[in-house]
C-alpha positions in Angstrom: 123.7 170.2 220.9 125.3 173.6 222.2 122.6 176.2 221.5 124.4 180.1 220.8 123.2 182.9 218.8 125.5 185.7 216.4 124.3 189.2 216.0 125.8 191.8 213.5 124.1 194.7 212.0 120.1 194.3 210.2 121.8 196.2 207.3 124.2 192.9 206.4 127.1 194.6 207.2 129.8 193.9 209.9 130.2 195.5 213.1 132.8 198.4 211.3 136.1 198.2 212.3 135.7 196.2 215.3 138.7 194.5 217.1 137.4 191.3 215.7 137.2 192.9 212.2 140.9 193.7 212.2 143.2 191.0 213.6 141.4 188.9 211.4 141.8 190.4 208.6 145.8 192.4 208.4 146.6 192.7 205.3 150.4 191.0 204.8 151.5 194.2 202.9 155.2 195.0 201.9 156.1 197.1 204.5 155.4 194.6 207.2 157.1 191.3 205.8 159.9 194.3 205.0 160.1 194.8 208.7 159.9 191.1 209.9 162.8 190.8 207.1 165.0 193.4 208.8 164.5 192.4 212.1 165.5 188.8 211.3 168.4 189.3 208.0 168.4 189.9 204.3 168.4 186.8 203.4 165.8 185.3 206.0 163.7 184.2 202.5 163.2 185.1 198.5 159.2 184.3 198.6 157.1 185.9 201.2 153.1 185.5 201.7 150.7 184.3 204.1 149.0 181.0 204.9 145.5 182.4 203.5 147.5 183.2 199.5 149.4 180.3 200.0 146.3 178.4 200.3 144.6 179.7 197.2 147.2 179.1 195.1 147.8 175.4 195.9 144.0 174.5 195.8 143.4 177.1 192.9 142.3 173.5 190.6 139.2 173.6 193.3 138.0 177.4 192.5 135.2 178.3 190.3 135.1 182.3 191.1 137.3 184.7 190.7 140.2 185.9 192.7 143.2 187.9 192.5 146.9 188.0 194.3 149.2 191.2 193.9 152.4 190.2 193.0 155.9 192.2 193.4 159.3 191.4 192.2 161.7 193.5 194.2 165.2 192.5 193.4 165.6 188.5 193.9 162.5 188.8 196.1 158.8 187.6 195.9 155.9 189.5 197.7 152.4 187.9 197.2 149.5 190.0 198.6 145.8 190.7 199.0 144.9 193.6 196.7 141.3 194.3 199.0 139.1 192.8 202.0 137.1 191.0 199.7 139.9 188.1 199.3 139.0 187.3 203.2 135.5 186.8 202.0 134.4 183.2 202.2 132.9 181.4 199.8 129.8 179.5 200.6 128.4 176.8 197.4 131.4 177.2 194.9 131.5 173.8 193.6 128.2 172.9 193.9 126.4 171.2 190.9 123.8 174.0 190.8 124.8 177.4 191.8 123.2 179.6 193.7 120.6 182.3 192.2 121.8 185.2 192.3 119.0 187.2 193.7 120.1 190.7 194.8 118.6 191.8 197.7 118.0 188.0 198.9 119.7 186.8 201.8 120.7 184.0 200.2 122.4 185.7 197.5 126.5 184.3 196.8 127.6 187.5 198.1 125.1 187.5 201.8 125.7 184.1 202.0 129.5 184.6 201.9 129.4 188.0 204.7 127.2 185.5 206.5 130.1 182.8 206.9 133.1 185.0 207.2 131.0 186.5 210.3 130.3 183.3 211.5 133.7 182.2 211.6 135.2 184.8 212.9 132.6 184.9 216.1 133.1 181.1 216.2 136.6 180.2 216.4 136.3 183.4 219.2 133.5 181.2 221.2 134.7 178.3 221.3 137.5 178.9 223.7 137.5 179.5 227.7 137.7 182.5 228.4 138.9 181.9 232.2 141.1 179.7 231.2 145.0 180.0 231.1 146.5 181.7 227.8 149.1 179.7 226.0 151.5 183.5 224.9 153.8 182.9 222.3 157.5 184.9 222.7 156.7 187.9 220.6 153.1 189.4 221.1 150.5 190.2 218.6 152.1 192.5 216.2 148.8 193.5 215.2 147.3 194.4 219.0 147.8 198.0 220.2 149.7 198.5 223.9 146.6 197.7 226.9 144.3 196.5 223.8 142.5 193.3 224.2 141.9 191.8 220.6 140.7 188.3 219.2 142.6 185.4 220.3 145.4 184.4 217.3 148.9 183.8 216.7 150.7 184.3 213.9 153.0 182.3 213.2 156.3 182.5 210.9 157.3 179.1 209.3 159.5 178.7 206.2 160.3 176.4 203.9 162.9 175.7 201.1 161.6 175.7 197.8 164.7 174.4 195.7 168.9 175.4 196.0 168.1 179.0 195.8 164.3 179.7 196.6 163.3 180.1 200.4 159.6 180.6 201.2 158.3 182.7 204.3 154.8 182.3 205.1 152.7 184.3 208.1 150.1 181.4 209.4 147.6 181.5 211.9 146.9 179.4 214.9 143.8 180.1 216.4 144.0 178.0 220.2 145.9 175.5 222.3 144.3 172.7 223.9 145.3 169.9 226.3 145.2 166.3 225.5 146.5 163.5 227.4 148.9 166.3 229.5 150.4 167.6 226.3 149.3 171.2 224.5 148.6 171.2 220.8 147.7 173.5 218.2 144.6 174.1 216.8 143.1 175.5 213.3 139.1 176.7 214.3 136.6 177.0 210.9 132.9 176.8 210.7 130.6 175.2 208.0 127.4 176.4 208.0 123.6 175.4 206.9 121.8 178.1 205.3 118.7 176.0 203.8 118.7 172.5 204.0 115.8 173.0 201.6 118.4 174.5 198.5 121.4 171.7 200.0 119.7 168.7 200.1 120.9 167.2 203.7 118.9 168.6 207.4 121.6 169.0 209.4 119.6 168.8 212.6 118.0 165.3 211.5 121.5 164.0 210.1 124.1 165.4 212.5 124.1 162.7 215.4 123.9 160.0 213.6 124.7 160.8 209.9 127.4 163.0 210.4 129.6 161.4 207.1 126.7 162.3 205.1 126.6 165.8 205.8 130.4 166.0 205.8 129.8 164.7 202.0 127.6 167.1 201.1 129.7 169.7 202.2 132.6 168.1 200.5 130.7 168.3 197.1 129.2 171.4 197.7 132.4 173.4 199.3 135.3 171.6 198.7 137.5 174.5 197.9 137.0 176.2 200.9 137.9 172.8 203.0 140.5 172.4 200.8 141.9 175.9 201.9 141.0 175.3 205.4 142.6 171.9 205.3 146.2 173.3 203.5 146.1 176.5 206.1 146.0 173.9 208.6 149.2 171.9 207.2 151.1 175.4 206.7 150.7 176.7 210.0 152.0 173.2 211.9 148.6 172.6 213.7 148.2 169.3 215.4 144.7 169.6 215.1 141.7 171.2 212.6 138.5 171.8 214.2 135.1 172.4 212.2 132.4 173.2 213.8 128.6 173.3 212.0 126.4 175.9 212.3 122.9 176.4 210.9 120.8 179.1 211.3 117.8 179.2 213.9 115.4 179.7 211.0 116.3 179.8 207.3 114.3 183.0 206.8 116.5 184.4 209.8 120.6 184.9 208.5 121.4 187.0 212.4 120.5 184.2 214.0 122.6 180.6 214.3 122.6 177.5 216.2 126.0 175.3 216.9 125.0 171.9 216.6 128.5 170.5 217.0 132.3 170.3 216.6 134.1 168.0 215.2 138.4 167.6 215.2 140.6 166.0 212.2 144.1 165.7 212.1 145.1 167.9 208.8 147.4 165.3 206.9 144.6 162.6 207.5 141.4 165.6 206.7 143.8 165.4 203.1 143.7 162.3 202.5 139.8 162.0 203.2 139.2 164.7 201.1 141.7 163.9 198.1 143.8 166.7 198.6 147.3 165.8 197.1 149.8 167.6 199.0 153.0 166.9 196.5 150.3 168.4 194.3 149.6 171.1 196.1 153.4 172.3 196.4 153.5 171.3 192.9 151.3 174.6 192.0 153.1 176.6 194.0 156.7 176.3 193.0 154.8 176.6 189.2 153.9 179.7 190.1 156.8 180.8 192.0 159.0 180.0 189.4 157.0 181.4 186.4 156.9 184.7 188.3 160.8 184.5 189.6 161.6 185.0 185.8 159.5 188.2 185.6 161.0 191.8 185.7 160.9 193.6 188.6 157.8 195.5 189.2 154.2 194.9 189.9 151.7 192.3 188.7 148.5 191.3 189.4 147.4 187.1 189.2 144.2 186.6 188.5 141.4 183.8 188.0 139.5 183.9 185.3 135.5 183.7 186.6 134.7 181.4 183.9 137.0 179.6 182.9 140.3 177.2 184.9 142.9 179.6 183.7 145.1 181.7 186.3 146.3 184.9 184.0 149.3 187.6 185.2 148.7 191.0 184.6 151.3 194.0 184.4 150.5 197.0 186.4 152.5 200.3 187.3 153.8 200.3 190.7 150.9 203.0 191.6 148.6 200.2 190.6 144.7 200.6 192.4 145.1 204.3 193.0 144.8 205.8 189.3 143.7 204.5 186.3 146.0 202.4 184.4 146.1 199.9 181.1 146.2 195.8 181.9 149.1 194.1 179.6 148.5 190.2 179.8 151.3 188.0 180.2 151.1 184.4 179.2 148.7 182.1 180.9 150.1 180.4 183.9 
């Protein structure tokens, strides 16, 4: 058992726009995958997102809240997009049988538990890795990382694939480190399940984890299986050899600053997929729906959302000025 703590802020919030805060979190916006298109040619791709969309959309059976992707249609082109921070957000009990409480000023509430993860993760797959150790640089540097600025370890990664005769998808993915096995370097994902109260989940991870491990993976499986689902298609996306998850439960369940690592585990992504029943035709499946259904569209701007209460993914017209004023929805059809 490797014993380490995470600190942020007693207020609940992050440590503000912290290095760690920001490569973690770029948002792909137009301009950018503009840029990257230019640089490369005009006809590099038609569809352009990142890994994290991407990942919602194909395991988008899996969610139970609510999310939403900006959409634009410029010319032949496809932009998805984040429309605000919150999409980074993890989500922490979502399929569970019995939701959590919502309880506003508990720690334990969907949205601290979700701040609490997306912390932990972030510090963790940071952790994890030796820091004396050699760095593994890709050709282009961090397009994110100002000149004689040290920032979190990631690569980005551009990876594309061809949709059908005249549909080309680009996709930004992250790799988070490099290890050496048997002589060779591979790529790895790095994601962090946590414990918050064994008391509301059911399974101790501390009595469970050496010897039960399956069981716990189970529970999580039942009781998170969109987020591993995401984690698990991010994984395929980017071209990692290797997913690791590590669990972390907190020091006290009355204390959310505080968290132990009790251990780390490593899955190969297409076999994680199968454990998990995570149909990749399927999951490609949903996304050239999607594609296609919104390759018809006018050019413009539209927002996709998922409806909080029911399994129904809805596009929404909205003026090109769209989150800055006030405007009117128009629903489309239901995709």
């Amino acid at each position: 058992m490797v014993s380490s703590s995470f600190w942020r802020r007693r207020d609940g919030s992050f440590f503000g726009r912290s290095k760690l805060d920001c490569i973690f979190t770029p948002k792909m916006t137009l301009t950018c995958m503009l840029r990257f298109l230019l640089l490369e040619n005009e006809n590099v791709g038609t569809v352009f997102a990142t890994d994290a969309i991407l990942a919602t959309l194909m395991c988008s059976p899996r969610s139970m809240y609510s999310w939403d992707i900006v959409v634009q249609k410029v010319g032949n082109k496809l932009f998805f997009d984040k429309r605000d921070a919150s999409f980074d957000l993890l989500t922490v009990y979502e399929t569970a049988q019995e939701p959590i409480p919502e309880e506003k000023d508990s720690i334990n509430s969907v949205h601290s538990l979700s701040q609490e993860a997306t912390f932990i993760n972030r510090n963790f797959s940071q952790q994890i890795l030796q820091k004396d150790g050699k760095k593994f640089a890709f050709k282009e540097p961090n397009p994110f990382a100002s000149e004689n600025e040290e920032v979190a370890s990631v690569a980005y990664r551009y990876r594309k694939w061809k949709l059908d005769d005249e549909t080309t998808l680009v996709a930004r993915c992250e790799l988070h480190s490099v290890a050496e096995v048997k002589g060779s370097e591979i790529l790895l994902t790095v994601n962090a399940l946590n414990e918050f109260d064994s008391r509301i989940t059911g399974v101790d991870w501390r009595q469970k984890i050496e010897n039960q491990r399956g069981a716990v993976l189970a529970t999580e499986l039942k009781n998170n299986a969109n987020k591993l689902a995401k984690w698990t298609a991010q994984a395929l996306l980017s071209g990692a050899d290797q997913m690791k998850l590590g669990y972390v439960s907190r020091v006290h369940p009355k204390d959310n600053y505080n968290h132990t690592v009790l251990t780390l585990q490593g899955y190969k992504p297409k076999e994680f997929a199968g454990q998990i029943n995570l149909n990749v035709n399927n999951m490609w499946g949903i996304l050239k729906t999607v594609v296609d259904i919104c390759m018809k569209l006018d050019e413009g701007k539209y927002l996709l959302v998922k409806d909080p209460n029911k399994p129904t993914v809805r596009l929404y017209s909205v003026p090109a000025d769209a989150f800055e004023n006030d405007y009117a929805e128009e629903p489309l059809p239901e995709v």
